[in-house]
C-alpha positions in Angstrom: 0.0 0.0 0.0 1.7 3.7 -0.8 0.6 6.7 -1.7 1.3 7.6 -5.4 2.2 10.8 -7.2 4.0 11.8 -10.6 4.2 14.1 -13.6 4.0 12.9 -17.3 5.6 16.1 -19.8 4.6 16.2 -23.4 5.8 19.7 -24.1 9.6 18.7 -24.4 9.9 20.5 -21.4 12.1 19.8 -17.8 10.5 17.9 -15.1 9.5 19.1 -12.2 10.8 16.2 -9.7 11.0 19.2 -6.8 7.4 19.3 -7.2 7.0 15.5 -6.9 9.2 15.4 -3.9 6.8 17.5 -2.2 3.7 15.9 -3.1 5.6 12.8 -1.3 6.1 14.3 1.6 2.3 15.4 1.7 1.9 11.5 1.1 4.0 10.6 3.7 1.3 9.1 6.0 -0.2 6.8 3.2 3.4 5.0 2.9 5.7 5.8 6.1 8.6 3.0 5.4 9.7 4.4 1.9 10.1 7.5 -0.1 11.2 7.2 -3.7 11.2 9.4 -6.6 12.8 8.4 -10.2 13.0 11.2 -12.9 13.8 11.1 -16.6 14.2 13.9 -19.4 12.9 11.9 -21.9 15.6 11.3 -24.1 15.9 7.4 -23.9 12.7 7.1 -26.2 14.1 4.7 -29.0 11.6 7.1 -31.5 13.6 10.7 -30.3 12.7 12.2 -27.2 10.8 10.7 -24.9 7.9 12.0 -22.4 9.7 13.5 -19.5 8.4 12.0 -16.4 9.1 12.0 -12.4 7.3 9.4 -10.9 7.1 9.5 -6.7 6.1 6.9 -4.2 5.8 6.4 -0.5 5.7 3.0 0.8 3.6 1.0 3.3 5.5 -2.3 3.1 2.9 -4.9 3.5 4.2 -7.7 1.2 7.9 -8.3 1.0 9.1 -5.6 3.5 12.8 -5.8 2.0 14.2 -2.7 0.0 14.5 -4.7 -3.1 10.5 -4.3 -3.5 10.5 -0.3 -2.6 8.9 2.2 -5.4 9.1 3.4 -7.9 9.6 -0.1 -9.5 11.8 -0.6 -12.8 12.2 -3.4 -15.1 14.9 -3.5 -18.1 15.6 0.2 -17.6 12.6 0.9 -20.4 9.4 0.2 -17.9 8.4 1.7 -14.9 6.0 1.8 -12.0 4.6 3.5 -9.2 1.1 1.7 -7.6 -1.2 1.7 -4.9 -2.6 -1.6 -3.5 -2.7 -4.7 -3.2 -2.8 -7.8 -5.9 -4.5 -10.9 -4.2 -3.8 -13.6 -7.2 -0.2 -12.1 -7.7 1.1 -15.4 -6.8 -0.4 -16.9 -9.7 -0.1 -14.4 -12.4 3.8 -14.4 -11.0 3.7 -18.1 -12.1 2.2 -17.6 -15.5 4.5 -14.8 -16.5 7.8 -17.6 -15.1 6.3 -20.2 -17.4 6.5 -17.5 -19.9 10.1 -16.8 -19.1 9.9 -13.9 -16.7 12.2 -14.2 -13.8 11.5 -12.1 -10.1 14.1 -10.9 -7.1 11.5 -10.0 -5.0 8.4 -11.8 -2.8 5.8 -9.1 -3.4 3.4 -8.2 -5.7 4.7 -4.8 -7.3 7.2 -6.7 -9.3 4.3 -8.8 -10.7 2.1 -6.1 -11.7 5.0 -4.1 -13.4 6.5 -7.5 -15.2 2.0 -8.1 -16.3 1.7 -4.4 -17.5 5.1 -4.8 -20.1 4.2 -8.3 -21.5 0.0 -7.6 -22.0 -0.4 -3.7 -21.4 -3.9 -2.7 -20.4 -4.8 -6.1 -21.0 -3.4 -6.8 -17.4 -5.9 -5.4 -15.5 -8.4 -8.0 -16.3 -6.0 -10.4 -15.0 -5.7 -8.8 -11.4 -7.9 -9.6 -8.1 -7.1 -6.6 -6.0 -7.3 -3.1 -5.3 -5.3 -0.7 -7.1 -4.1 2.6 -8.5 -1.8 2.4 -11.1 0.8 4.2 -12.8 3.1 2.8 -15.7 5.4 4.0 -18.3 6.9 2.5 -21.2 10.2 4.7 -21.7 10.7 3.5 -25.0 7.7 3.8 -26.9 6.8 6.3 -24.9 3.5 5.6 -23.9 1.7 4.2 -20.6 -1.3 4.8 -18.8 -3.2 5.2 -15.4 -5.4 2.9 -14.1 -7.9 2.5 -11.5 -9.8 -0.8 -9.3 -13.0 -1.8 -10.8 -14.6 -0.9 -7.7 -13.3 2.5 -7.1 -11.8 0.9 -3.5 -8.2 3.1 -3.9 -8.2 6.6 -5.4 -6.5 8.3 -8.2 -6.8 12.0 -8.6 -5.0 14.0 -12.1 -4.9 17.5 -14.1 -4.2 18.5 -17.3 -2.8 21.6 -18.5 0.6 23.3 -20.0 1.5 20.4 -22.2 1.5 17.9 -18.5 -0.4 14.8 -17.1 0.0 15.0 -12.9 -1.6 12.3 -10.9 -2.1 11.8 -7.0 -3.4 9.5 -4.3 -4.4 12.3 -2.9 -5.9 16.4 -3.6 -3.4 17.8 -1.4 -0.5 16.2 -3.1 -1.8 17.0 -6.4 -2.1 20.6 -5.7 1.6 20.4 -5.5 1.8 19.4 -9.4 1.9 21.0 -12.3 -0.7 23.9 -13.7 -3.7 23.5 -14.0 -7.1 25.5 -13.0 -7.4 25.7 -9.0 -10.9 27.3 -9.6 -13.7 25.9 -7.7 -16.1 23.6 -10.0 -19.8 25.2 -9.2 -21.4 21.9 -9.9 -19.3 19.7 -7.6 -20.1 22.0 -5.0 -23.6 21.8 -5.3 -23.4 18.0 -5.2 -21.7 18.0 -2.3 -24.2 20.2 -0.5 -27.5 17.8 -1.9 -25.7 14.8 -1.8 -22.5 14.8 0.6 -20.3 13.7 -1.7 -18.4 14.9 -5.0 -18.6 11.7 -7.5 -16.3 10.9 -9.9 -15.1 12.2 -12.5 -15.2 15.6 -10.6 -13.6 17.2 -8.1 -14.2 20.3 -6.1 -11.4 21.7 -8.7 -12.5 22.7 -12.3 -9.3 21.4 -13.4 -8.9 17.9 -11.3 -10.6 14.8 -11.7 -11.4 11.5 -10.4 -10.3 8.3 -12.3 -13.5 6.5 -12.7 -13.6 2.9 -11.3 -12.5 0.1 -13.8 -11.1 2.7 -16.2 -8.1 3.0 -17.2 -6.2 6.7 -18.9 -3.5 6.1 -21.9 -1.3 8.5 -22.6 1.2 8.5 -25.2 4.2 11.2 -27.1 1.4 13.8 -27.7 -0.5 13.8 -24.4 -3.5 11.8 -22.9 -6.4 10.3 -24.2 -9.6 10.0 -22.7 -10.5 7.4 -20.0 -11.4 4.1 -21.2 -13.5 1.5 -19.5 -11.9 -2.4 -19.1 -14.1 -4.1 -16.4 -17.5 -4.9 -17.3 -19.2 -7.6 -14.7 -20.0 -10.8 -16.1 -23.5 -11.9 -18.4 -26.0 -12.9 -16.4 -26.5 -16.5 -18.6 -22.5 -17.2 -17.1 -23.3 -20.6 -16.4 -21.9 -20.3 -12.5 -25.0 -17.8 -11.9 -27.1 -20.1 -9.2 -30.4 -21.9 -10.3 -32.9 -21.5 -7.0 -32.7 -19.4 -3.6 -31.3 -22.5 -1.6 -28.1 -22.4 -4.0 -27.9 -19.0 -4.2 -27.2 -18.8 -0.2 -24.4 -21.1 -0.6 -22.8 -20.3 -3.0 -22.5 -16.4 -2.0 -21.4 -17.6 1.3 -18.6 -19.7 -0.3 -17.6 -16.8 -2.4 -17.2 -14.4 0.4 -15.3 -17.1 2.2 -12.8 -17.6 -0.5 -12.5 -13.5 -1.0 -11.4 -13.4 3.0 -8.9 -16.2 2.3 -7.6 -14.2 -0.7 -7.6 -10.8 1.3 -5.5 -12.9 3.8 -2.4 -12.4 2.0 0.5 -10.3 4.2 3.3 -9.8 5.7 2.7 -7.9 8.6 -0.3 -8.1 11.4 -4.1 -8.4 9.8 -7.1 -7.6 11.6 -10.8 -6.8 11.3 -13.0 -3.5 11.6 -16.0 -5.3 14.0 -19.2 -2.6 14.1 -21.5 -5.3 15.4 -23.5 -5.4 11.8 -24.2 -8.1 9.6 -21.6 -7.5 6.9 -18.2 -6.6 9.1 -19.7 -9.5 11.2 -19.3 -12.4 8.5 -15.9 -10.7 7.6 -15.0 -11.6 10.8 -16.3 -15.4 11.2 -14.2 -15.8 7.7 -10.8 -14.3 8.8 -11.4 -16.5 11.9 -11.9 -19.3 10.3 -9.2 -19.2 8.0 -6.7 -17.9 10.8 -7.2 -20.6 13.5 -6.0 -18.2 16.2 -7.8 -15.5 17.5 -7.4 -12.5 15.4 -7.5 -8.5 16.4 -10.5 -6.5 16.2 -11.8 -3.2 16.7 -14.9 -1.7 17.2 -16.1 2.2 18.3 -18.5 2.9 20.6 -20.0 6.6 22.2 -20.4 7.1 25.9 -23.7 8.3 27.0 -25.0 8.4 23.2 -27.2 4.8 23.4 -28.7 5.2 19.9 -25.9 5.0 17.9 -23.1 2.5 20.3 -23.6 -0.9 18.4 -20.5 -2.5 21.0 -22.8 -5.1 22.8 -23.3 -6.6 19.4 -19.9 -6.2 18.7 -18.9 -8.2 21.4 -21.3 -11.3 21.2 -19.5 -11.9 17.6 -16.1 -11.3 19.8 -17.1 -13.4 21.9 -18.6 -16.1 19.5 -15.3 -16.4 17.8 -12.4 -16.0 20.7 -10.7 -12.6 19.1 -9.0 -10.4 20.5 -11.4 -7.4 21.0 -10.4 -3.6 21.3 -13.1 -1.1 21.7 -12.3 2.6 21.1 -15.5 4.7 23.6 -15.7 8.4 22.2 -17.1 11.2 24.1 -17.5 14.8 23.6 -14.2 16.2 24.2 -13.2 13.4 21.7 -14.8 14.2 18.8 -14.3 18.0 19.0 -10.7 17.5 19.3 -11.0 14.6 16.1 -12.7 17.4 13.8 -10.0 20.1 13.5 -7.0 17.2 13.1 -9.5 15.4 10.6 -10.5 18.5 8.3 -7.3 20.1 8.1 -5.7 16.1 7.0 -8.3 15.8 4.0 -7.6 18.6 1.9 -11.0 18.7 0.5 -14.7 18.8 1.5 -15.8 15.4 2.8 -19.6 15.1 3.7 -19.6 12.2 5.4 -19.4 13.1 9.4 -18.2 9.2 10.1 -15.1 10.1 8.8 -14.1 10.7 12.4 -15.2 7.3 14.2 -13.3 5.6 11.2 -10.6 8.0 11.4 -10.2 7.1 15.3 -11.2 3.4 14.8 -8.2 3.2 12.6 -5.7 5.1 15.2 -6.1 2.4 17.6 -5.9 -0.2 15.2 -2.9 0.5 13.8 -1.3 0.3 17.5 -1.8 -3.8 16.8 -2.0 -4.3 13.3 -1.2 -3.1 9.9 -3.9 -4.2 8.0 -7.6 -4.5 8.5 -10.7 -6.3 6.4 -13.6 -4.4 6.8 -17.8 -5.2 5.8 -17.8 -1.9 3.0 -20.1 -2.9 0.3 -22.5 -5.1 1.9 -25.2 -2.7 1.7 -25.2 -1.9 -1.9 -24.7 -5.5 -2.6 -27.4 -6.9 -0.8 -29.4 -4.0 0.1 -28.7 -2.9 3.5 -30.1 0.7 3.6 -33.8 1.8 3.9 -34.1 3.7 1.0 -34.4 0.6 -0.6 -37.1 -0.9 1.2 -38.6 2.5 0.4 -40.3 1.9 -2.6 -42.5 -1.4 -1.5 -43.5 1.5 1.5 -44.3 4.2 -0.9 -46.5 2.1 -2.7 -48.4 1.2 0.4 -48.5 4.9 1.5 -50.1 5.9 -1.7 -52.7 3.5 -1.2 -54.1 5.6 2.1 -56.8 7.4 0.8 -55.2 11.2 -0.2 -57.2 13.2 1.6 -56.3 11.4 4.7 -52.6 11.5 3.7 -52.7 15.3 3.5 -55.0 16.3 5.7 -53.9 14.2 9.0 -50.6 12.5 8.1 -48.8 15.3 6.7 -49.9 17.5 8.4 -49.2 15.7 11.9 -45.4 14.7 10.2 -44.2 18.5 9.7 -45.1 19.2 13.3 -43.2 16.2 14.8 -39.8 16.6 16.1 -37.2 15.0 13.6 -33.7 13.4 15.3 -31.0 10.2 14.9 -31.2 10.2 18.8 -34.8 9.0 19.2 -35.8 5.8 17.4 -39.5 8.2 17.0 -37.6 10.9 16.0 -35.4 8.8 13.4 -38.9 7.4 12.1 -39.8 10.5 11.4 -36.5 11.8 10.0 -37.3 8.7 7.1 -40.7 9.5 6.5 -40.2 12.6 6.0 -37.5 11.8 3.6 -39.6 9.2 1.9 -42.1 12.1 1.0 -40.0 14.0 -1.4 -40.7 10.9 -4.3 -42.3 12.0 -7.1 -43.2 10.1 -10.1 -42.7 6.6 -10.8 -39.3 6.3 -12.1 -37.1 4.4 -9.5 -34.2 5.6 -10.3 -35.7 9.6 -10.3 -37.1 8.4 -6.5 -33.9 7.2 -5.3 -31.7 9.7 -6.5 -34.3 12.2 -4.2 -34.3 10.3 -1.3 -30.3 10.2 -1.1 -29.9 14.0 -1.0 -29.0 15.4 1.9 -30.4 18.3 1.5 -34.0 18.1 2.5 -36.7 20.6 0.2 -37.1 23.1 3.5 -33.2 24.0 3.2 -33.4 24.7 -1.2 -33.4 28.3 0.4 -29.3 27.3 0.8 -28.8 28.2 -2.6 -29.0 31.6 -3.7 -30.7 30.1 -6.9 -32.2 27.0 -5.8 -33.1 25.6 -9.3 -29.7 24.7 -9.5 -30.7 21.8 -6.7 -32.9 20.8 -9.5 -30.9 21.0 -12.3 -28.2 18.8 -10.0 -31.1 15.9 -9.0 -32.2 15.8 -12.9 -28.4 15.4 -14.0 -27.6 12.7 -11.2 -31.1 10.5 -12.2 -29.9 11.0 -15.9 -26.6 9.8 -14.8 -28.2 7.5 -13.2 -30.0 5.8 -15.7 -26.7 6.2 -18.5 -24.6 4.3 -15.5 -27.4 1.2 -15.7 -28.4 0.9 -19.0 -26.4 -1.5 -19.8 -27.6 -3.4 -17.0 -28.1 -7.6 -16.0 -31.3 -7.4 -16.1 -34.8 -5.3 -16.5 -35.2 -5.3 -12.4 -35.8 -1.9 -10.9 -34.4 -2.4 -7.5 -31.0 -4.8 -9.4 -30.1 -1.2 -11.4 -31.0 1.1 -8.5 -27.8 -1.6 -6.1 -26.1 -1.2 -9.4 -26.0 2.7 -9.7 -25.0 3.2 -5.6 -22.3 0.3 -6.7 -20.9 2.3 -9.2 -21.8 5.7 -7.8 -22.3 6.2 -4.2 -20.1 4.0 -3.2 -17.0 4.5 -4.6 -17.7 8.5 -3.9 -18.5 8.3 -0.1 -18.2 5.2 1.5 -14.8 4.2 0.1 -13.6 7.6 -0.4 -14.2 8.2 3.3 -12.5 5.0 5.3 -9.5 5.1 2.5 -8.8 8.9 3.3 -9.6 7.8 7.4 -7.2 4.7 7.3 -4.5 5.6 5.0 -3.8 9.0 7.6 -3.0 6.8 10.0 -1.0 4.3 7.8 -3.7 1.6 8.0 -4.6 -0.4 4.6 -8.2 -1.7 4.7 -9.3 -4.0 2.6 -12.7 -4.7 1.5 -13.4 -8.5 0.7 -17.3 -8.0 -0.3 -16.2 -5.8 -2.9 -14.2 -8.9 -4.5 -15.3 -9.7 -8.2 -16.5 -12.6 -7.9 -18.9 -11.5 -5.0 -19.9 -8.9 -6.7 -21.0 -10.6 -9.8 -22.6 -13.3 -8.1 -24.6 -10.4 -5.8 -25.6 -8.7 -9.3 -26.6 -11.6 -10.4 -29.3 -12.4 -8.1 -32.7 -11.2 -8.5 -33.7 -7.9 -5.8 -36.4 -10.5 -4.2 -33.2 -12.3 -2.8 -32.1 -9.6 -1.5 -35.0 -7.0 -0.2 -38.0 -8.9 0.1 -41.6 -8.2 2.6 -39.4 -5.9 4.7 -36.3 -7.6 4.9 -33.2 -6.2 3.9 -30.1 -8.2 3.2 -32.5 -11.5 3.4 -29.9 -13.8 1.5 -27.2 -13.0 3.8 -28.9 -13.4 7.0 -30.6 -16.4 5.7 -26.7 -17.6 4.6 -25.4 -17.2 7.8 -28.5 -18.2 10.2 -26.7 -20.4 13.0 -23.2 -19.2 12.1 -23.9 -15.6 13.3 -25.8 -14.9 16.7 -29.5 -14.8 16.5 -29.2 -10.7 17.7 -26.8 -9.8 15.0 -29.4 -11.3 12.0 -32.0 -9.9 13.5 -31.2 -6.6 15.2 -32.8 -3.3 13.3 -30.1 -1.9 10.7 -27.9 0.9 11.8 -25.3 4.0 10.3 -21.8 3.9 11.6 -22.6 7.1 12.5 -21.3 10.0 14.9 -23.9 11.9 17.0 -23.3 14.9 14.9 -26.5 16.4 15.2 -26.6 16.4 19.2 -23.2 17.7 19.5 -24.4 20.4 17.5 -26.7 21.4 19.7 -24.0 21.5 22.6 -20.2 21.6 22.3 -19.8 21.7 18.8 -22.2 25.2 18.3 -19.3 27.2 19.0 -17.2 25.4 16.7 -20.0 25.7 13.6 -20.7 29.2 14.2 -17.0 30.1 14.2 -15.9 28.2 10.7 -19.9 28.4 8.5 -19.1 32.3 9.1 -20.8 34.8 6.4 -17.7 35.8 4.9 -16.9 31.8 4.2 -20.6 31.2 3.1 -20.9 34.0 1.0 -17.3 33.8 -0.8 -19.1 30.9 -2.5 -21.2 33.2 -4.4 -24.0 30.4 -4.4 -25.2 30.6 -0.6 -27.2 32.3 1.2 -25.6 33.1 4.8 -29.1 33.5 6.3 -30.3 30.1 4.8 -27.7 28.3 6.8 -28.7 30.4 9.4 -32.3 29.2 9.6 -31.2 25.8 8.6 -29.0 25.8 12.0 -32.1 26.9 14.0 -34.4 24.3 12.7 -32.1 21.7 13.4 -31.6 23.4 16.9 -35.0 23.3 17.8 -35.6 19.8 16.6 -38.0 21.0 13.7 -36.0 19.2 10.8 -32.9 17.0 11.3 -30.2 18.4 9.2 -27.4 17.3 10.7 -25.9 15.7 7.2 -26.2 19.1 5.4 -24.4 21.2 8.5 -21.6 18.8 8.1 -21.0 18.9 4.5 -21.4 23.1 5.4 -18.5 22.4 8.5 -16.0 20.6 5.6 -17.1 22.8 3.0 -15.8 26.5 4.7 -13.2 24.7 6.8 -11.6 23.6 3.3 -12.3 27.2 2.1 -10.6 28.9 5.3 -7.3 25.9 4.6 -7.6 26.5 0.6 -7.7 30.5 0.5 
């Protein structure tokens, strides 16, 4: 695991390797045991002068520790590499390329996917099982290209501009790089304010992007090319694809078993994220299993904030399986000395307010291990969240007669108090939410009920029919992203659009930037392709079916798990955001959403957020996702100038 950085120069003119040597040390945390940069002018290209390059690296040595595997990688003197990962199957692409006459000095897996990329080119990446971010560089036909997980599970930032390709693990390090525009990308912005995330390709830059997953960037002697997509999941008709519900269950549970053996692979101390849910819970029965000791694992918990500490459950899978079990208890004081470290690390708005449990979760657990398997990706597999149970609910709303609906429901919902820290209030919070559906598109519905930004707080935006304009363009996203879908089932392309979507842009985004700060590499077994194409497989009823979400997994692992874990009520790895900021954290808000940082935006409306704020105060709307993504957005601002 490292974190990457480099700059490609088409323009004939010199490298820049000070500037990579910076962006290393802003990388420094993502890859603690090694720095390396390698440079070249160019003028080795067997066709004239090459692309100039400066290629940077800092390593977390996970597999083969020695200095023989450090970054960047070279082969021949002609092919290079810089990458950000990890390559389950490298053992047995290692053994093809021998056969083929390849020969390796070191144990790891870097050599491997530098020897795969010079023999087949992009053609490698269909070969690997792993996570990755990839940079490689033919010096003698000067060409190469950037390349990114199918998943989206590591990033890989880059900018264009002045005759220069730059690239980056991470926004910070890639401000360091080259020219390109700095400017802040209106749209991005607004996404991140209605949806609390900024989705690939953008950035909150006009002039950086994101690497979509399972794409892959050429360049060559005049520049880049455009990204180009490699992975596509497998037909539905692949004859592997289960033939009943019985089947179905065990094969998915064999698949995931086999993933955590793959994931297994390291040289250093491996351990498991335990929240006490369903998904991080299997993770953990596997990695036991396969172990035969008792392995490390780590769960978070909040003193005196019941509704959102899931440790009890934690501990019965403990417990059930002999590990050895560290809990992390956060009050107060703790998370409002988390925040400023946290925002001034990311280097970029983040709107997901459990970046700080994970953030701390993955402090302590990198006092035991390097490496942890966490349950990401379970819910967009196998429907975890209630948004998807949503639609069977709106259905049976709209069959209450409509005067009733909004002449006594309605009604009686807007005056209710709305709050995570109540499971009434929480109710309400969702119904609430589940009102903003219109129409009869799923895709439209779903896209509304993952905004963050509820219809009372449009008012935000100085404008707000750019909220509209955003929602239209992420459902027509929405439906490009899934037309080329598995199969004609509504809830199977809404999974697939948070899949490819959501997921990659919050979820993934969040525990990589969390982990990676404090030197931790997470891995993400659920997300393995051949779980993933078995989930998307499966028809939705297997999956969200008369109320139940995640039914094939509980149903999978009934009398492996504890009966409280299959059947406890599903719930966010959340912070008590909200209620802090309604005590100790007020200050903190008032001080950083200032007007002068709200209005320098040129979008928002200062006394919006102020009304916003109040509502939330006085429990009349919970908007305690929104005043978060407000906190990272001016905190950025104030760091960013």
């Amino acid at each position: 695991m490292c974190g990457i950085c480099g700059i490609l120069r088409f323009d004939g003119g010199p490298v820049a390797a000070g500037a990579v040597e910076r962006a290393c040390a802003i990388l420094r945390h993502r890859g603690p045991d090694h720095t390396g940069v390698w440079t070249s002018d160019g003028s080795r290209g067997v066709h004239g002068a090459g692309v100039g390059a400066a290629l940077g690296a800092t390593r977390l040595a996970v597999l083969d520790p020695r200095s023989d595997a450090d970054q960047p990688f070279h082969l021949g003197g002609r092919f290079h590499l810089v990458y950000n990962g990890e390559l389950y199957n490298f053992r047995d692409i290692r053994r093809e390329l021998t056969v083929a006459g390849e020969s390796f000095v070191t144990d790891g897996d870097t050599e491997v996917v530098l020897a795969a990329c010079a023999r087949w080119g992009g053609d490698a990446l269909q070969r690997f099982d792993g996570m990755w971010a990839i940079a490689f560089y033919d010096a003698n036909e000067r060409r190469g290209f950037l390349a990114r997980d199918p998943f989206g599970i590591k990033p890989l930032l880059y900018a264009t501009g002045a005759g220069q390709l730059a690239f980056a693990s991470e926004l910070r390090a890639l401000a360091c790089l080259g020219q390109w525009d700095r400017g802040i990308d209106p749209s991005a912005l607004v996404q991140h304010l209605s949806f609390g995330y900024i989705a690939h390709p953008a950035t909150i830059h006009r002039g950086a992007r994101r690497l979509p997953p399972g794409h892959f960037l050429p360049f060559g002697p005049s520049g880049p090319g455009e990204p180009q997509r490699y992975y596509k999941p497998r037909s539905a008709a692949d004859p592997e694809t289960p033939r009943d519900y019985a089947e179905s269950c065990s094969a998915i549970r064999r698949r995931i078993a086999d993933a955590v053996v793959r994931q297994r692979v390291s040289d250093v101390p491996i351990g498991a994220f335990l929240s006490g849910g369903l998904d991080s819970s299997i993770i953990v029965l596997h990695l036991a299993e396969a172990t035969g000791r008792p392995i490390r694992t780590f769960s978070v918990g909040y003193a005196y904030q019941h509704a959102y500490d899931e440790r009890r459950f934690a501990r019965l899978v403990a417990s059930r399986f002999g590990t050895q079990h560290e809990e992390v208890v956060l009050n107060e004081r703790d998370v409002l000395d988390a925040i400023p470290r946290i925002l001034d690390h990311l280097g970029e708005p983040v709107g997901d307010s459990s970046i700080i449990p994970t953030a701390l979760l993955a402090q302590v657990a990198r006092r035991y291990v390097t490496v942890a398997l966490s349950g990401d990706g379970g819910d967009e597999l196998f429907g975890g969240y209630w948004r998807y149970l949503a639609h069977a609910s709106l259905a049976s709303y709209r069959r209450i007669p409509a005067l009733l609906r909004t002449r006594l429901i309605e009604p009686l919902l807007a005056s209710m108090s709305a709050s995570r820290s109540s499971s009434l209030g929480n109710r309400v919070r969702q119904f609430r939410k589940l009102l903003r559906a219109r129409g009869d598109n799923e895709l439209a519905r779903h896209v509304a009920w993952s905004r963050i930004l509820a219809p009372e707080a449009a008012t935000l935006f100085r404008n707000p029919e750019i909220i509209t304009a955003c929602e239209r363009a992420t459902a027509d996203l929405a439906r490009r992203l899934t037309a080329d879908g598995r199969s004609d089932d509504p809830l199977n392309r809404v999974l697939a659009f948070d899949l490819r979507h959501q997921l990659p842009a919050d979820m993934l985004a969040k525990v990589d930037l969390a982990s990676m700060m404090h030197s931790l590499e997470v891995r993400v077994p659920l997300l393995d392709r051949e779980v993933v194409e078995a989930a998307t497989a499966m028809p939705s009823r297997y999956k969200i079916d008369r109320g139940l979400r995640k039914r094939i997994l509980t149903d999978a692992y009934r009398g492996r798990l504890p009966d409280e874990v299959l059947d406890r009520p599903k719930q966010g790895f959340e912070v008590p955001f909200g209620e802090f900021l309604r005590g100790p954290l007020r200050e903190l808000f008032h001080d950083t959403v200032a007007r002068d940082a709200v209005e320098s935006f040129g979008l928002l409306s200062y006394p919006a957020v102020e009304s916003i704020f109040d509502d939330h105060l006085h429990r009349r709307a919970d908007h305690a996702d929104l005043l978060w993504a407000l906190l990272s957005l001016c905190w950025w601002r104030r760091l960013s100038g």
